[in-house]
C-alpha positions as CSV (number, residue, x, y, z in Angstrom):
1,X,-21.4,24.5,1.4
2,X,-20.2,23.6,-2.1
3,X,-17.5,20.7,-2.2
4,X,-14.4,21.3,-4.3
5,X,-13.8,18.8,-6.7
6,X,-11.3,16.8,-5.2
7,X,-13.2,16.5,-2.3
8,X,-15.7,15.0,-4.5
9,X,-13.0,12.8,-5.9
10,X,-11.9,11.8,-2.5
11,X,-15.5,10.8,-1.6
12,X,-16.3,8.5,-4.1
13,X,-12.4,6.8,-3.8
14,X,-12.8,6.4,-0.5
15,X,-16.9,4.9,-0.8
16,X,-15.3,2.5,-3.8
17,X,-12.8,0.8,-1.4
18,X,-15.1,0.7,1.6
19,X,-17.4,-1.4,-1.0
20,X,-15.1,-3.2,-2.6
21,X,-13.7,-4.8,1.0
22,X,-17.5,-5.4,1.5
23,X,-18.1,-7.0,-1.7
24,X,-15.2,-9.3,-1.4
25,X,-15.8,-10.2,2.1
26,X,-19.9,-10.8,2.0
27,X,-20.3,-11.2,-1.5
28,X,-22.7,-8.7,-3.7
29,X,-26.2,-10.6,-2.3
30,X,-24.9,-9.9,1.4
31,X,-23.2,-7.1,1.3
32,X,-25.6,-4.5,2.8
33,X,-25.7,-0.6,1.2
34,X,-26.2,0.6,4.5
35,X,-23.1,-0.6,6.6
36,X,-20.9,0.8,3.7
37,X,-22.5,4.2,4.0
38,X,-21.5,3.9,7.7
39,X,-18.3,2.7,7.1
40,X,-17.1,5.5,4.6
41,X,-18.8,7.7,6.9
42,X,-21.0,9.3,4.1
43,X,-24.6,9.2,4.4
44,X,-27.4,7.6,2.4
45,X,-28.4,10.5,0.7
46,X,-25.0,11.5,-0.5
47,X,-24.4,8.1,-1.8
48,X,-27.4,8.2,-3.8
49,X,-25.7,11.3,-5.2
50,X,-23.6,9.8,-7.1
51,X,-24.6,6.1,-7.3
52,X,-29.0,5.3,-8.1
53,X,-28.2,1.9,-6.5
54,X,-26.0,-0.9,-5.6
55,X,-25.8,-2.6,-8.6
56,X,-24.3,0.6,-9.7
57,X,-22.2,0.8,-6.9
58,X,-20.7,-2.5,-7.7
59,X,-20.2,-1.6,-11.9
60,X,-17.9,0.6,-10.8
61,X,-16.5,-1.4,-8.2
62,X,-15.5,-4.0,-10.9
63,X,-14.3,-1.3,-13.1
64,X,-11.7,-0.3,-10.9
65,X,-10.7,-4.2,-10.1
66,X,-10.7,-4.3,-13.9
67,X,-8.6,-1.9,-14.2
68,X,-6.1,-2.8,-11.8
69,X,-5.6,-5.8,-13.0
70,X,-4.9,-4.7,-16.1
71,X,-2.4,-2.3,-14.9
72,X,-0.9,-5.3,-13.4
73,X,-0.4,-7.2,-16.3
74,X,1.2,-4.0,-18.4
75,X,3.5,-3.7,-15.5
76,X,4.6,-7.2,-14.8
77,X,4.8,-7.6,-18.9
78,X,7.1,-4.0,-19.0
79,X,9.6,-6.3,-16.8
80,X,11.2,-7.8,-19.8
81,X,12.4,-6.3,-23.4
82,X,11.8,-9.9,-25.4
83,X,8.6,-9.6,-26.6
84,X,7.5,-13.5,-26.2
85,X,8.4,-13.2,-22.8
86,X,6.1,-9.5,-22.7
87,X,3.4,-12.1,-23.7
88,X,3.6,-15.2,-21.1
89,X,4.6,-12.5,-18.2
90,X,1.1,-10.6,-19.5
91,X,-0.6,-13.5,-19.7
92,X,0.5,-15.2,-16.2
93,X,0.2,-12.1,-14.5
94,X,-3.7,-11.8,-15.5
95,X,-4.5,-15.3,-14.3
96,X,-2.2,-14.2,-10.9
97,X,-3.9,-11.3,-9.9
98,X,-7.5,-12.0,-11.2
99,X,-7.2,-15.1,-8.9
100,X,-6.5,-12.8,-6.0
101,X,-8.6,-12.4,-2.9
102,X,-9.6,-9.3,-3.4
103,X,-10.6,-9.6,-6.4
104,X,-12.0,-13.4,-7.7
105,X,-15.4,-12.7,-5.9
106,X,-16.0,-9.7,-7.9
107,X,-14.3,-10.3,-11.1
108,X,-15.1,-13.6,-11.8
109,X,-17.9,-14.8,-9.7
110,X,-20.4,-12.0,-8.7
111,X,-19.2,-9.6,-12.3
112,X,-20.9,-11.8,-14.8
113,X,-23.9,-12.7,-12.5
114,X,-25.1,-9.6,-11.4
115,X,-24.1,-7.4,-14.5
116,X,-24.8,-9.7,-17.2
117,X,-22.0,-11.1,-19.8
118,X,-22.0,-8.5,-22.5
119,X,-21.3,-5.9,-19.5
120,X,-18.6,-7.8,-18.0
121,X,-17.0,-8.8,-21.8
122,X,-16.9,-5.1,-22.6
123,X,-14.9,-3.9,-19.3
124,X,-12.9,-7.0,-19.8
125,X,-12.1,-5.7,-23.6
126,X,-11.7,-2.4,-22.6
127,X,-8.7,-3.3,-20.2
128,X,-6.7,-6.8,-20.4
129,X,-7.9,-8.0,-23.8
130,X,-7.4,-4.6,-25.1
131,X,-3.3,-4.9,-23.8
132,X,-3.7,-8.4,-25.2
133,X,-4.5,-7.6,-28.4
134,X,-1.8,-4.6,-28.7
135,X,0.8,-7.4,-28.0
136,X,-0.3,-9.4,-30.5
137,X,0.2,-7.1,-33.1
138,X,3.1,-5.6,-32.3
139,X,4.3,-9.5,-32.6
140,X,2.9,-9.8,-35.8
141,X,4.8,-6.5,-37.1
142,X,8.0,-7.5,-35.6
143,X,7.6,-11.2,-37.2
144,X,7.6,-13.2,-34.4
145,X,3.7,-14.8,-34.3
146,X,2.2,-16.1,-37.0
147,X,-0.1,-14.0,-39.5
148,X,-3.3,-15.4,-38.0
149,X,-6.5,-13.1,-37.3
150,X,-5.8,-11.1,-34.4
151,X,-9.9,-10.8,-33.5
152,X,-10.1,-14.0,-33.2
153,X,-6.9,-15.0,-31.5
154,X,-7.3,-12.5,-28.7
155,X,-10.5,-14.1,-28.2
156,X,-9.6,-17.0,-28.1
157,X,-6.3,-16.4,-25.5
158,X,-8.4,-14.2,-23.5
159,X,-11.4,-16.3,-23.0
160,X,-8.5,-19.1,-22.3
161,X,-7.2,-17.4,-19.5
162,X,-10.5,-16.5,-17.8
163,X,-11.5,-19.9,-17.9
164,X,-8.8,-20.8,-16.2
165,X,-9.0,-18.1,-13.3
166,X,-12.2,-19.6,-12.9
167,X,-11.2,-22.7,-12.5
168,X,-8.0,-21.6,-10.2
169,X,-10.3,-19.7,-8.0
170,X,-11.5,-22.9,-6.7
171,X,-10.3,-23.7,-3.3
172,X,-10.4,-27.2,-3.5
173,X,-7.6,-27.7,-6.1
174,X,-4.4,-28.8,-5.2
175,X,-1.6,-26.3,-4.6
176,X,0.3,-27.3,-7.5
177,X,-2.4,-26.1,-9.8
178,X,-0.8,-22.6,-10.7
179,X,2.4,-24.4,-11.4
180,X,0.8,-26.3,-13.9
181,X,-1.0,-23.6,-15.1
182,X,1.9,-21.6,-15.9
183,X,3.3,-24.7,-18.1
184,X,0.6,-24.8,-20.0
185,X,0.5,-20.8,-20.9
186,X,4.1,-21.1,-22.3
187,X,3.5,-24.5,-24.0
188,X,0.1,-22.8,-25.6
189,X,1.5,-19.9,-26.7
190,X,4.5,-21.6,-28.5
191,X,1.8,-22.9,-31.0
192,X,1.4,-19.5,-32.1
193,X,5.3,-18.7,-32.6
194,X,6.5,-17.6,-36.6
195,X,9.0,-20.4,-37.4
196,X,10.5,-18.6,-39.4
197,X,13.5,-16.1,-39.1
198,X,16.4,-16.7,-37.0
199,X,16.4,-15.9,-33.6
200,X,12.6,-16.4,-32.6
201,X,12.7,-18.1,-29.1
202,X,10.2,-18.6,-26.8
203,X,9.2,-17.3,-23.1
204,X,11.8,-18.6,-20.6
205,X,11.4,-19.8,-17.4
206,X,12.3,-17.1,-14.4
């Protein structure tokens, strides 16, 4: 029998969050195809219905953390109406949830490596850079950050900030790391603040 549409829907929701636990817990090198076709209670064949492979499996595995996370940062950066404080809320709020459990092995680890750079740069333009970049110009057309190529600044904040997930994602720092982290976003992106005009302040502490 045919399967409606949303059941189809439901199939491949339910198969991308049995994978994405398995992915995060075992990594993508030991997470086995098989035990998540048992675990969604699907079988092989109607896995390979919609996915050819794993590695495909997992694209849209990390589209769908990419996504989230970016739906993070537009939600946490909606909390306030000061559009400097839009921009360190975004920007902390990226690092914050990319740093995550369930989703550092994925995003920042096995994404890159088993997808390649340009693959995992273009989800990450598509999503958080993409809401980076809108907040930087609406800045620029209200005044508040300097008239500096926005290309190349969102670049440059955005490959800032992954860095730095990276380098939070490591277990062995000390737990005052995200503190720190957090003073250096608002000190970094006071550089970039239009001195001019009265008025102008800059992200504020919670």
């Amino acid at each position: 029998m045919r399967r409606s549409k949303a059941e189809t829907t439901e199939t491949i929701r339910k198969l991308i969050e049995v994978a994405r636990t398995h992915f995060t817990v075992y990594g993508y090198a030991k997470a086995v195809l098989e035990s998540i076709v048992h675990e969604a209670n699907l079988t092989r064949g109607a896995v390979y219905h919609h996915f050819r492979n794993k590695k495909e499996l997992f694209r849209v595995v990390l589209e769908d953390v990419q996504r989230e996370v970016a739906e993070r940062v537009e939600r946490e950066a909606s909390t306030s109406e000061d559009s400097w404080q839009q921009l360190f809320l975004g920007c902390r709020a990226f690092i914050m949830a990319a740093v995550e459990e369930r989703n550092k092995r994925i995003m920042l680890i096995d994404g890159p490596a088993i997808l390649g750079w340009e693959t995992w740069r273009e989800m990450d333009k598509n999503h958080s850079m993409r809401l980076l970049r809108e907040q930087l110009g609406i800045m620029q057309k209200q005044g508040h950050l300097r008239m500096i190529p926005l290309d190349a600044l969102t670049h440059f904040i955005s490959g800032g900030l992954n860095e730095t997930a990276l380098w939070l994602a490591n277990e062995s720092l000390k737990p005052s790391a995200l503190d720190e982290t957090t003073e250096v976003i608002r000190a970094f992106l006071e550089g970039f603040k239009e001195s001019t005009g009265p008025g102008v302040h800059g992200p504020t502490a919670d």
